[in-house]
C-alpha distance (Angstrom), angle and dihedral (degrees) to the residues before:
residue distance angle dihedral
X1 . . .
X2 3.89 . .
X3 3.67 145.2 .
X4 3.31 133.7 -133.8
X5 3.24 109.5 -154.1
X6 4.02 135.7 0.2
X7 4.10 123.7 -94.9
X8 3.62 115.2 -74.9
X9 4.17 111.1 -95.3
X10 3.89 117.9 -94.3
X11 4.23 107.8 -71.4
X12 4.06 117.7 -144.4
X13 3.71 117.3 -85.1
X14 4.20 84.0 -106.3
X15 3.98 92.8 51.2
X16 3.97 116.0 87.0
X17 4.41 107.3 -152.2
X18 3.47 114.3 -145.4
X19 4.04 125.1 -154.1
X20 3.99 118.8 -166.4
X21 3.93 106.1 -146.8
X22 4.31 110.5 -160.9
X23 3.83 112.6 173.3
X24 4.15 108.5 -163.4
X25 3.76 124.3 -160.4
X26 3.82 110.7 167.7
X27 3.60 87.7 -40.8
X28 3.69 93.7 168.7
X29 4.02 133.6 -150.1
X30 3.90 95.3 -21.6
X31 3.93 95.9 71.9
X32 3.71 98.5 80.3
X33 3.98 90.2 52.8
X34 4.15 83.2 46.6
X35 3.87 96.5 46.6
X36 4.16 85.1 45.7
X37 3.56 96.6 54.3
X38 3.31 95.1 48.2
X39 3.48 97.1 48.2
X40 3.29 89.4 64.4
X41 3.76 102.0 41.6
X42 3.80 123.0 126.0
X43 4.25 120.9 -113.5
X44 3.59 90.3 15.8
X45 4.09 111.2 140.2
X46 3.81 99.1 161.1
X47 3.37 139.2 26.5
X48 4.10 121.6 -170.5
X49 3.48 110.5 -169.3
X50 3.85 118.2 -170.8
X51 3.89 120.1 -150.4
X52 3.96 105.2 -152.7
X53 3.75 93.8 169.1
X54 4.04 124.8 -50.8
X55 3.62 134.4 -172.0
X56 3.93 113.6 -109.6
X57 4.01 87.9 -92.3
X58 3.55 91.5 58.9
X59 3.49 99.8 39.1
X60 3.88 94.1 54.3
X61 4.05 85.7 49.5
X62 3.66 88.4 51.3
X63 4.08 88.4 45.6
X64 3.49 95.9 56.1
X65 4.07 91.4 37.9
X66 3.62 82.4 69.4
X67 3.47 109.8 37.3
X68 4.11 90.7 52.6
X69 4.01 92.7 47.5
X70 4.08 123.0 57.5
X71 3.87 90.3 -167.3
X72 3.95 91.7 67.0
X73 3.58 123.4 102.7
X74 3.92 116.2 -170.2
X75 3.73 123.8 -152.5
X76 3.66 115.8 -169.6
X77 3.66 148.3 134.6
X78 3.62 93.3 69.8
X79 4.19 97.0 108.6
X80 4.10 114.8 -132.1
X81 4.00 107.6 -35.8
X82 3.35 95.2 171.1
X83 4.09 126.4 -98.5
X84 3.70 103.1 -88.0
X85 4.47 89.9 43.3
X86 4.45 79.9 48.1
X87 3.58 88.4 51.7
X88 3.68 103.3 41.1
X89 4.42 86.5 50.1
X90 3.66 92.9 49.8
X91 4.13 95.9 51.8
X92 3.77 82.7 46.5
X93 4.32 87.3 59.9
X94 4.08 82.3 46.6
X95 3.55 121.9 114.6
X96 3.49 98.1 -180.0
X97 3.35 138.7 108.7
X98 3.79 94.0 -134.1
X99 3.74 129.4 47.7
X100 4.21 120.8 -148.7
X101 3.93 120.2 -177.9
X102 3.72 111.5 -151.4
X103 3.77 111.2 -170.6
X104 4.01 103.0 -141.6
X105 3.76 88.8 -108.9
X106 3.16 98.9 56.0
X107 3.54 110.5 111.4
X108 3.80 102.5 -167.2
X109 4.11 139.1 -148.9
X110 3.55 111.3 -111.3
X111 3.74 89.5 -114.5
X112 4.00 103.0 39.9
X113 3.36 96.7 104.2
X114 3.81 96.2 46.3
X115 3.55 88.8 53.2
X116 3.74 103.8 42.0
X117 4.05 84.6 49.6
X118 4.22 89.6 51.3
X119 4.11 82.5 49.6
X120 3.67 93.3 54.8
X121 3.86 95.1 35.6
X122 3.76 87.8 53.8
X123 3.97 89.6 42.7
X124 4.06 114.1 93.8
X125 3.87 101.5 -106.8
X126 3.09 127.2 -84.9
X127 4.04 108.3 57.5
X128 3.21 158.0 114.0
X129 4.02 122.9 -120.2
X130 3.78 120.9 -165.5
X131 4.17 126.9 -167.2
X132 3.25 135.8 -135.4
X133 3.99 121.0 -102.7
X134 3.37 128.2 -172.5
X135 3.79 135.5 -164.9
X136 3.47 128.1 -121.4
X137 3.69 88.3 -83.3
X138 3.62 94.7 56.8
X139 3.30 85.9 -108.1
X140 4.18 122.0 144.6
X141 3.50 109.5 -107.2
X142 3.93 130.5 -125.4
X143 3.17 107.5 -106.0
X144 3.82 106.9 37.9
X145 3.59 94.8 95.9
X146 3.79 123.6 22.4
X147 3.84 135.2 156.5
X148 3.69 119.3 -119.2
X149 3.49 110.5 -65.3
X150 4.10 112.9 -124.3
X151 3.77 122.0 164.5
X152 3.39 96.0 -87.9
X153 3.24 101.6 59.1
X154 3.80 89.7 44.7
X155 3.52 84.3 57.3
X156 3.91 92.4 49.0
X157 3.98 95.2 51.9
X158 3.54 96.2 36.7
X159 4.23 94.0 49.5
X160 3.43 90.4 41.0
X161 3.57 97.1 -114.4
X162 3.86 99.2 132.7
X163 4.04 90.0 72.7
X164 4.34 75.3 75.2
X165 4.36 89.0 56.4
X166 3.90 90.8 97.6
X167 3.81 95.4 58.1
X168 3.80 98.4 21.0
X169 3.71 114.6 35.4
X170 3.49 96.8 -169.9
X171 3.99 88.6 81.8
X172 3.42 93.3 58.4
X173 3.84 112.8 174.2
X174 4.26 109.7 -118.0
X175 4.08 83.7 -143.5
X176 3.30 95.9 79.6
X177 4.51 96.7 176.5
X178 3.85 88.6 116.1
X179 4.20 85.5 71.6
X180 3.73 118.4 102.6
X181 3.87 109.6 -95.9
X182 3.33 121.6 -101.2
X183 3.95 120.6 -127.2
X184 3.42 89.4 -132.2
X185 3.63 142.6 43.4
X186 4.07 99.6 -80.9
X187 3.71 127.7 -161.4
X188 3.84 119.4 -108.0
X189 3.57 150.3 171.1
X190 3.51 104.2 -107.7
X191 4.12 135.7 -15.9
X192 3.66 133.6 -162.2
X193 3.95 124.6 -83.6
X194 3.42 83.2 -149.4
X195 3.55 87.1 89.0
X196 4.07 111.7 2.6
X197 3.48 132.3 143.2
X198 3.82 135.9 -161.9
X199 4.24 150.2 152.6
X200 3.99 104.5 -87.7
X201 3.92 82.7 -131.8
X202 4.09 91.3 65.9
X203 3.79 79.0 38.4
X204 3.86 94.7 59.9
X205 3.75 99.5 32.7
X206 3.75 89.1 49.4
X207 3.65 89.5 49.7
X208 3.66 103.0 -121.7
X209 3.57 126.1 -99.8
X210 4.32 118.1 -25.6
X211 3.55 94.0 -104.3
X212 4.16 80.3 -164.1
X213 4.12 74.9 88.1
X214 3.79 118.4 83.9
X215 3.92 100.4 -168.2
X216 3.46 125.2 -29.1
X217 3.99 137.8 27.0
X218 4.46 90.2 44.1
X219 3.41 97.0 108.4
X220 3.58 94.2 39.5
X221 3.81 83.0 56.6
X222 4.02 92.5 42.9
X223 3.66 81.1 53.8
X224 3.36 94.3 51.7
X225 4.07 93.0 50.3
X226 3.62 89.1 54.0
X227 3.53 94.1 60.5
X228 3.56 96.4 47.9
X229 3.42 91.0 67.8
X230 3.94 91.2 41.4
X231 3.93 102.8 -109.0
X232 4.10 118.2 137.4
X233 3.48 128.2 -96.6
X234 4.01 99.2 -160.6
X235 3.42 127.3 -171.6
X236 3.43 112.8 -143.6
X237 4.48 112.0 -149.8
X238 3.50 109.0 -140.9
X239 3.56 135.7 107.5
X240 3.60 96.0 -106.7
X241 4.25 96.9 164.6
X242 3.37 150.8 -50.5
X243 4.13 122.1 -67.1
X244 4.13 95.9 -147.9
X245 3.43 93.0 -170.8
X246 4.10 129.6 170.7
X247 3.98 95.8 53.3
X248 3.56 100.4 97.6
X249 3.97 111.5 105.5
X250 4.13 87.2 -142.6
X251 3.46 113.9 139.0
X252 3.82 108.0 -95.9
X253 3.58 93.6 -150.8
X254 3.71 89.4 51.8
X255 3.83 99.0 53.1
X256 4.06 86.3 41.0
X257 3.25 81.5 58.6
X258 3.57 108.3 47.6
X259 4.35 86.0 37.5
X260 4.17 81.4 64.8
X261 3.52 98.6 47.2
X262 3.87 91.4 38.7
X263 4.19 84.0 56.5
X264 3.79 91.2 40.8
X265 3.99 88.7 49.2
X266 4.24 89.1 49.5
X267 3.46 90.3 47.4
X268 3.64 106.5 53.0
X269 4.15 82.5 33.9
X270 3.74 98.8 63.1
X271 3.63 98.5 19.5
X272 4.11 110.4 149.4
X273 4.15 115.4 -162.8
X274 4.01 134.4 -4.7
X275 3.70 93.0 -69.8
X276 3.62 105.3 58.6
X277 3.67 87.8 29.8
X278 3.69 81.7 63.9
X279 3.71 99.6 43.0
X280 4.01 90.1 47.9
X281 3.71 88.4 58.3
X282 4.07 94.5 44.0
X283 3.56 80.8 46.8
X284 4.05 95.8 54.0
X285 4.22 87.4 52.0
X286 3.69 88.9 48.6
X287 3.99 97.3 45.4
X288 3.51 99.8 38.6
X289 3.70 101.9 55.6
């Protein structure tokens, strides 16, 4: 495991750090454009990138990532812990005041970051502040902006049901990027850690991520959490960048995998009365297979 470069010095009491967390795993030929962006993005003090495992082309962009930027700190040599453990290890190298996730297809706006850490800085503490990703299309992404997931609505995404939500509300879709945008950030159920931004105090107290999660579903969980205890989960319109997505040379039957079990785990985790507590466990037979 090494580190590129030491914390960032002590900031006024009036001055708000910000650290950009990326975890890679074979993320493929988007991480150069990701690492790019965000070398040049605004309000940025610290950057933690976390080395899961990368082919040689990845590892060579990662290389020279670090050797052209004193604010990185690299984490690696610990194999493929899974996205939410990744995460979790590089807010612990963090010395800033403010935690970003960037996922490593992100390819950011200059000012994203700036303006996801105003959100949050403008937000009553504690909470959790989400951006707004579009697809190549310009397009808002699923994901971005979802209400909280119960196992209902798991049911209605996953059957297919939600394609009925125009002419029969009552299988409304949990994704809920198809909505108008708001003019201002708006609270939600859930956001994306694909781009998600918070203090590393909430961070802490909340635990971090649930590193019981592989990849996929912990920050839907994390958003969960937070809400629990009654903190906002904002989405914040913007654009703030483009989520790449389908480059990574993952396994797909191995995230599908770990998406299922990562559902069947929420499920069974936040499950409220006999009947979803029923569904959760039909749900951890069906996923797990």
């Amino acid at each position: 495991m090494n580190a590129s470069a030491e914390p960032p010095a002590a900031r006024s009491a009036t001055q708000v750090s910000l650290c950009a967390i990326v975890v890679s795993y074979r993320t493929g030929a988007s991480l150069a454009s990701c690492l790019a962006a965000l070398k040049r993005a605004a309000g940025v003090d610290e950057i933690v990138l976390v080395d899961n495992g990368n082919a040689a082309a990845e590892t060579a962009a990662i290389d020279a990532f670090v050797e052209a930027d004193a604010r990185v700190r690299l984490m690696r040599g610990h194999g493929n812990i899974g996205f939410a453990a990744a995460c979790n290890l590089g807010a612990r190298a963090a010395a800033s005041e403010t935690l970003a996730f960037v996922n490593p297809d992100v390819i950011l706006e200059h000012d994203a970051l700036a303006r996801l850490a105003q959100a949050l800085n403008e937000a009553p503490p504690p909470a959790i502040v989400g951006g707004d990703l579009r697809d190549a299309r310009g397009r808002p992404e699923r994901g971005s902006r979802r209400e909280r997931l119960t196992a209902w609505r798991a049911f209605v995404y996953a059957s297919g049901l939600a394609r009925l939500e125009p002419a029969l509300p009552f299988f409304r879709d949990f994704n809920r990027h198809r909505d108008p945008l708001p003019v201002a950030p708006a609270r939600v159920g859930a956001v994306s850690g694909a781009l998600l931004a918070m203090r590393r105090a909430d961070f802490d107290a909340l635990g971090g991520f649930d590193e019981a999660y592989f990849v996929h579903v912990e920050d839907i969980d994390l958003c969960r959490r937070a809400e629990q205890r009654g903190w906002p989960v904002l989405f914040v319109p913007g654009p703030h960048g483009v989520h790449v997505r389908s480059t990574s040379a993952a396994d797909a039957g191995f995230i599908a995998r770990h998406k299922g079990r990562g559902l069947a785990l929420y499920l069974d985790k936040f499950a409220q009365g006999p009947f979803e507590r029923a569904l959760a466990r039909l749900a951890g037979l069906v996923l797990n297979r």
